[in-house]
Residue frames as a rotation matrix with the C-alpha (Angstrom) as fourth column:
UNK 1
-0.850 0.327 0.414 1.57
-0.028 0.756 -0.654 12.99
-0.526 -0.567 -0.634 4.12
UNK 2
-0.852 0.448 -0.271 -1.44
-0.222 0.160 0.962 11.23
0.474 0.880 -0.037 2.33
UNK 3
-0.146 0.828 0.541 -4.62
-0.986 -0.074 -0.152 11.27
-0.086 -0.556 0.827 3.62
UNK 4
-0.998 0.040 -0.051 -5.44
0.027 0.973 0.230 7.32
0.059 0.228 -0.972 3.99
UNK 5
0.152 0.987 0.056 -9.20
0.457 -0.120 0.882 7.87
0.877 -0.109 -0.469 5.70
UNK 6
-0.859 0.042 0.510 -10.65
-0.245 -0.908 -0.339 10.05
0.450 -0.416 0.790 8.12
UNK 7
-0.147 0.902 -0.407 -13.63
0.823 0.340 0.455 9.04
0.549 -0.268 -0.792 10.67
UNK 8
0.671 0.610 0.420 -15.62
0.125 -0.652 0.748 11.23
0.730 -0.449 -0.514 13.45
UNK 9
0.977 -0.212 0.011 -12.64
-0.069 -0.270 0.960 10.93
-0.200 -0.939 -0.278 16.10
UNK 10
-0.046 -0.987 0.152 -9.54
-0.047 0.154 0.987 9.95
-0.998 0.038 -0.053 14.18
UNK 11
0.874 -0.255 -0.413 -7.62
-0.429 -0.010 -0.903 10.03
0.226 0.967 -0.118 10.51
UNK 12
0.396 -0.786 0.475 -4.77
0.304 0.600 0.740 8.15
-0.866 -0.149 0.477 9.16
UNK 13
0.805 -0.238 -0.543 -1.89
-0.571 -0.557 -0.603 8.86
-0.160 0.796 -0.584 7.08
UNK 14
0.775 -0.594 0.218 0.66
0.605 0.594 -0.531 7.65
0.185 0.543 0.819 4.72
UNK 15
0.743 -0.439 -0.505 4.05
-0.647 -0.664 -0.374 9.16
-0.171 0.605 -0.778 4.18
UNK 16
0.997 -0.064 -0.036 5.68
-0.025 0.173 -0.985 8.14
0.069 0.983 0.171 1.39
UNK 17
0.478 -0.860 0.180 8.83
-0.452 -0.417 -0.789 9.89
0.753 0.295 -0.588 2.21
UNK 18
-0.337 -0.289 0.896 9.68
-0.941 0.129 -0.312 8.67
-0.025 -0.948 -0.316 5.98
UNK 19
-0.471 0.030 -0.882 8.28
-0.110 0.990 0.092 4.99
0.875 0.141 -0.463 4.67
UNK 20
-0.893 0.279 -0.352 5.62
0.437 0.356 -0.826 5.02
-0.105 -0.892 -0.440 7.92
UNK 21
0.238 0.961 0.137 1.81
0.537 -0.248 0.806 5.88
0.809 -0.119 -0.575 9.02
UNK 22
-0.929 -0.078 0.361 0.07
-0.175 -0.767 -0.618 8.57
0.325 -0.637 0.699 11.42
UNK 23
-0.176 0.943 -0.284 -2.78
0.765 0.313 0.563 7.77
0.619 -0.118 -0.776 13.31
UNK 24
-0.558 0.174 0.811 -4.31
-0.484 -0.862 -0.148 11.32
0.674 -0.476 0.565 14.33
UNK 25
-0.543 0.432 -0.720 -6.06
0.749 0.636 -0.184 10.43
0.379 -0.640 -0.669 17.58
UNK 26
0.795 0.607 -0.020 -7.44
0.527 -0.673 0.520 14.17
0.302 -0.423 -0.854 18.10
UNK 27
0.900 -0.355 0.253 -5.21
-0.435 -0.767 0.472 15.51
0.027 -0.535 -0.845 20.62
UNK 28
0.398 -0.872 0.284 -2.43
-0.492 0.058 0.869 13.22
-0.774 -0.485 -0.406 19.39
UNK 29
0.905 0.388 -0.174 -0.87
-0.328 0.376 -0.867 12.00
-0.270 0.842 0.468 16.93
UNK 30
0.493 -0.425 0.760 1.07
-0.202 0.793 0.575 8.62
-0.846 -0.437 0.305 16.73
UNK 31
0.034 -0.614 -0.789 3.86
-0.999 -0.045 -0.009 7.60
-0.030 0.788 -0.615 14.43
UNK 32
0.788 0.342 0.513 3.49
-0.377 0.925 -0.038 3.95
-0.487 -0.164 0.858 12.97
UNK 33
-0.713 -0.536 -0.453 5.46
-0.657 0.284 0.698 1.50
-0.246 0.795 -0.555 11.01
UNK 34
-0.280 0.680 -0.677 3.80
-0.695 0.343 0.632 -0.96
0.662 0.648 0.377 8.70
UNK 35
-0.383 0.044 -0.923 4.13
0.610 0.762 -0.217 -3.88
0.694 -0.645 -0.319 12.00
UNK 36
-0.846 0.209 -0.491 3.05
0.471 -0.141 -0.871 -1.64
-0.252 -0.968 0.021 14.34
UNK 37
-0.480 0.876 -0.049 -0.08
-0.863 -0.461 0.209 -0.54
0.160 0.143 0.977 12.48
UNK 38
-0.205 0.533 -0.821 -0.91
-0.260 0.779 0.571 -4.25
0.944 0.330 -0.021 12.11
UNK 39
-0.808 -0.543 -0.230 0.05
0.291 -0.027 -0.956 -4.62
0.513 -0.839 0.180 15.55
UNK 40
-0.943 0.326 -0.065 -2.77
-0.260 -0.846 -0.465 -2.12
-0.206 -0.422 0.883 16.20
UNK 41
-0.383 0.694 -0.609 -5.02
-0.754 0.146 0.641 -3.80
0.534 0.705 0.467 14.17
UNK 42
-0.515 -0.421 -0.747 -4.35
0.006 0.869 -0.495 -6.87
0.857 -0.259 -0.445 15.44
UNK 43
-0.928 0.369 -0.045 -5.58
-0.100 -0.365 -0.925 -4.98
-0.358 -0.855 0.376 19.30
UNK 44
-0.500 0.837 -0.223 -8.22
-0.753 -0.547 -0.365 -3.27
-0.428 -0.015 0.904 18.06
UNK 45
-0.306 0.326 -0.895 -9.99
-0.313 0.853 0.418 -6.57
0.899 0.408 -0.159 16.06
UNK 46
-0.807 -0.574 -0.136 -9.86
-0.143 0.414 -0.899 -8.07
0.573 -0.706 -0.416 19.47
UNK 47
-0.971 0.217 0.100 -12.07
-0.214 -0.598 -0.772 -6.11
-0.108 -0.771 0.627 21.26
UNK 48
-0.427 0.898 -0.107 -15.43
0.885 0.439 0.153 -7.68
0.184 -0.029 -0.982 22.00
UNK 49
-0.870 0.130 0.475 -17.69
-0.092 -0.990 0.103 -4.42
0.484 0.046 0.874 21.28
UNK 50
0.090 0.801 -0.592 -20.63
0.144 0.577 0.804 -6.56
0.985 -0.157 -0.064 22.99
UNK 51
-0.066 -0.357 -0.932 -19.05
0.958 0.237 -0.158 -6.56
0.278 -0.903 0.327 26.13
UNK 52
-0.936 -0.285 -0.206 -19.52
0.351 -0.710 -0.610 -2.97
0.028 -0.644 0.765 26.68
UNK 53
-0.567 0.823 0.024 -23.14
-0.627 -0.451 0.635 -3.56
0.533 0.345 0.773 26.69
UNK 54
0.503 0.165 -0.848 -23.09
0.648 0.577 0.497 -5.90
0.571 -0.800 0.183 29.22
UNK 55
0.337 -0.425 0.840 -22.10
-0.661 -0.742 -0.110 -4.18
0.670 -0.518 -0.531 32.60
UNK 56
0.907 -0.294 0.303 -21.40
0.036 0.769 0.638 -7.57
-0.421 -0.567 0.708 33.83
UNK 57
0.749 -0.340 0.569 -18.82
0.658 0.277 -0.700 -8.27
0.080 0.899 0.432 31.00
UNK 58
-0.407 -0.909 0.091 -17.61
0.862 -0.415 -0.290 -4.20
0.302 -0.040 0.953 31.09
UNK 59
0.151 0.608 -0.779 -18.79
0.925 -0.365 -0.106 -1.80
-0.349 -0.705 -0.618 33.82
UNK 60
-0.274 -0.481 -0.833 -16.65
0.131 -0.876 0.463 1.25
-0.953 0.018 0.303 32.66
UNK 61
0.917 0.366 0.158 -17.38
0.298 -0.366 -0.882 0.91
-0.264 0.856 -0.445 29.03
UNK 62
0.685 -0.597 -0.417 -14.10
-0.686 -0.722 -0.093 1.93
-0.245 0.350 -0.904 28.35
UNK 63
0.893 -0.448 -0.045 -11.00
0.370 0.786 -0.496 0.11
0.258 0.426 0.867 26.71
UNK 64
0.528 -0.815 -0.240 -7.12
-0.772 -0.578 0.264 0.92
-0.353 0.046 -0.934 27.21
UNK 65
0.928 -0.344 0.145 -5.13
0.330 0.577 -0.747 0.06
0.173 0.741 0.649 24.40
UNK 66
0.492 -0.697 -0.521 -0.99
-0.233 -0.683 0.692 0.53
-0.839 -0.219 -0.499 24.59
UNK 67
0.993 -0.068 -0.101 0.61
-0.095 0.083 -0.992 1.05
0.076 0.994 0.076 21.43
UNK 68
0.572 -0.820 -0.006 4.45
-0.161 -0.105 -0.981 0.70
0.804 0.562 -0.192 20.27
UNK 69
-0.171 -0.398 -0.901 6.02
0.448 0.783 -0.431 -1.37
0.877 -0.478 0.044 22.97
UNK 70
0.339 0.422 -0.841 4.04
0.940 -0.118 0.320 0.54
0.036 -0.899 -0.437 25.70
UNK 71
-0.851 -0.521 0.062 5.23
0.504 -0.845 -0.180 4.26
0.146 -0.122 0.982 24.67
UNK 72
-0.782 0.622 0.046 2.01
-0.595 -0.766 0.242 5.61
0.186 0.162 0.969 24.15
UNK 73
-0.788 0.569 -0.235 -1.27
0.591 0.591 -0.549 4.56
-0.173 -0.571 -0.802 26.11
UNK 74
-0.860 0.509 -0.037 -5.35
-0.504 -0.859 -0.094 5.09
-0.080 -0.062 0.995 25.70
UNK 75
-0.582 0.813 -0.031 -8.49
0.314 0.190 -0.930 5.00
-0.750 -0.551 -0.366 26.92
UNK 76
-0.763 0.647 0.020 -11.38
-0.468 -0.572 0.673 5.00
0.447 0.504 0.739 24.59
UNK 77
-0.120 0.984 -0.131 -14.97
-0.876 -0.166 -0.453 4.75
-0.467 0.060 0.882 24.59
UNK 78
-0.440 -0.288 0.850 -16.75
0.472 0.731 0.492 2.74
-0.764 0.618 -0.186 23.02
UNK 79
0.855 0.472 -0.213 -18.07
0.069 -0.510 -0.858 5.30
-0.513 0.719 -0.468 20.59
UNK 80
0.191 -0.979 -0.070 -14.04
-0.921 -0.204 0.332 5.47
-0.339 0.001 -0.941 20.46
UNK 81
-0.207 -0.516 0.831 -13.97
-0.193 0.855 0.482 1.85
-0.959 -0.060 -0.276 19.78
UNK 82
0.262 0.601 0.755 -16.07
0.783 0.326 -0.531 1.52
-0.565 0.730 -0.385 16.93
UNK 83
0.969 -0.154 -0.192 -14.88
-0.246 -0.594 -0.766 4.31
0.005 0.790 -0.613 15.11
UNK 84
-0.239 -0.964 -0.118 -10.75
-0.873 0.160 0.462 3.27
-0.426 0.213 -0.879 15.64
UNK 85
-0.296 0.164 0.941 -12.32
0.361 0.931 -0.048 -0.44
-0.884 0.326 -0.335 14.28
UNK 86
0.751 0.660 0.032 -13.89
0.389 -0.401 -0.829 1.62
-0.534 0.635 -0.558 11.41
UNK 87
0.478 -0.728 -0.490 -10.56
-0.707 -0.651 0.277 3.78
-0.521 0.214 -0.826 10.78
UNK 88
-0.330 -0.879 0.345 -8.46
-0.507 0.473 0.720 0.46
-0.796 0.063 -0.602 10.76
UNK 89
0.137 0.587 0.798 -10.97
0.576 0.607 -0.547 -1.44
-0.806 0.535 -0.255 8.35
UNK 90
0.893 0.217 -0.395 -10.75
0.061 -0.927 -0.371 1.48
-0.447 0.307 -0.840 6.16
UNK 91
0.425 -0.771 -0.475 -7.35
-0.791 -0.571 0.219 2.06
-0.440 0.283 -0.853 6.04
UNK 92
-0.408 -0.688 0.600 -6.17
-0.173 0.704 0.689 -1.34
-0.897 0.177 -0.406 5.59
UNK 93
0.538 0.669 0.513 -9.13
0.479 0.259 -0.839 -1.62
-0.694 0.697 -0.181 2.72
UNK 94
0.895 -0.301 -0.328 -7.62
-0.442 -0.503 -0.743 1.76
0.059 0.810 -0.583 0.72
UNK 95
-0.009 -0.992 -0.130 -3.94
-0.834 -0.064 0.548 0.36
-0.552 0.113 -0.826 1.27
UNK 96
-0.274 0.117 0.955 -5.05
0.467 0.884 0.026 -3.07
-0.841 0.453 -0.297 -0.33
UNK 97
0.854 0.470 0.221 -6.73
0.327 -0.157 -0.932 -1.19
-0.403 0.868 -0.288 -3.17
UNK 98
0.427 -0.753 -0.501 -3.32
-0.654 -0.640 0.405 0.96
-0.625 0.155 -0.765 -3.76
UNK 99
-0.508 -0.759 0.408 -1.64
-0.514 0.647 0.564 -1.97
-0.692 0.077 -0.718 -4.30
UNK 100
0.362 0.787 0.500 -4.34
0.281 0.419 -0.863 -3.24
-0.889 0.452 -0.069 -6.49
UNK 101
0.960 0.255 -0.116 -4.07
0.089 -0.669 -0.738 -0.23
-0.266 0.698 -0.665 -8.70
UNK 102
0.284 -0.835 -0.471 -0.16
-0.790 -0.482 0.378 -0.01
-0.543 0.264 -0.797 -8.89
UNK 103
-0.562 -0.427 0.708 0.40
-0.027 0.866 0.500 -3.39
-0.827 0.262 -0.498 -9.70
C-alpha cells in the first residue's frame, strides 16, 4: 500500500495490487473502490461546514456519514469534518497529479 496523504485524524492509501483505496479513520480502516471513494467525496463535499456554527442550523455539531451501501457508519466532528474534506481534496489532487506524471 501507497501512502496517498495523511492529515491530523485520517490517511489514505493506494494499493496497486488489490486495484482499491484505504481510508484509515484511526480506529478503522475502510476498504474503497475507485466509485466508492468518489461516492465519499461526493458526501463529504456536501456538508455545509457553516452549519455547525449555527446551533440553529446544527445543535450537535456532529455529522454521520454511511459509507459502502450502509456497511460501515460515522459520526464526526466537525474538527472531523474539515480534516476528512482536507484528506479527500488531497487525495484526489495527488491521484490527478499521478496521472499527470505517467502519462
Amino acid at each position: 500500500m501507497n501512502l496517498l496523504y495523511k492529515t491530523y485524524y485520517f490517511s489514505s492509501y493506494q494499493c496497486d495490487q488489490r486495484r482499491c483505496f484505504y481510508i484509515d479513520f484511526g480506529h478503522k480502516q475502510v476498504k474503497l473502490s475507485f466509485c466508492q471513494l468518489l461516492a465519499l467525496r461526493q458526501k463529504v463535499q456536501t456538508i455545509d461546514i457553516a452549519s455547525h456554527f449555527d446551533k440553529d442550523l446544527n445543535y450537535s455539531g456532529i455529522e454521520i456519514i454511511t459509507l459502502c451501501n450502509r456497511e460501515h457508519l460515522f459520526v464526526f466532528d466537525t474538527l472531523q469534518v474539515m480534516d476528512l474534506k482536507q484528506l479527500l481534496k488531497a487525495t484526489f489532487g495527488i491521484l490527478e497529479l499521478n496521472s499527470l506524471v505517467l502519462h
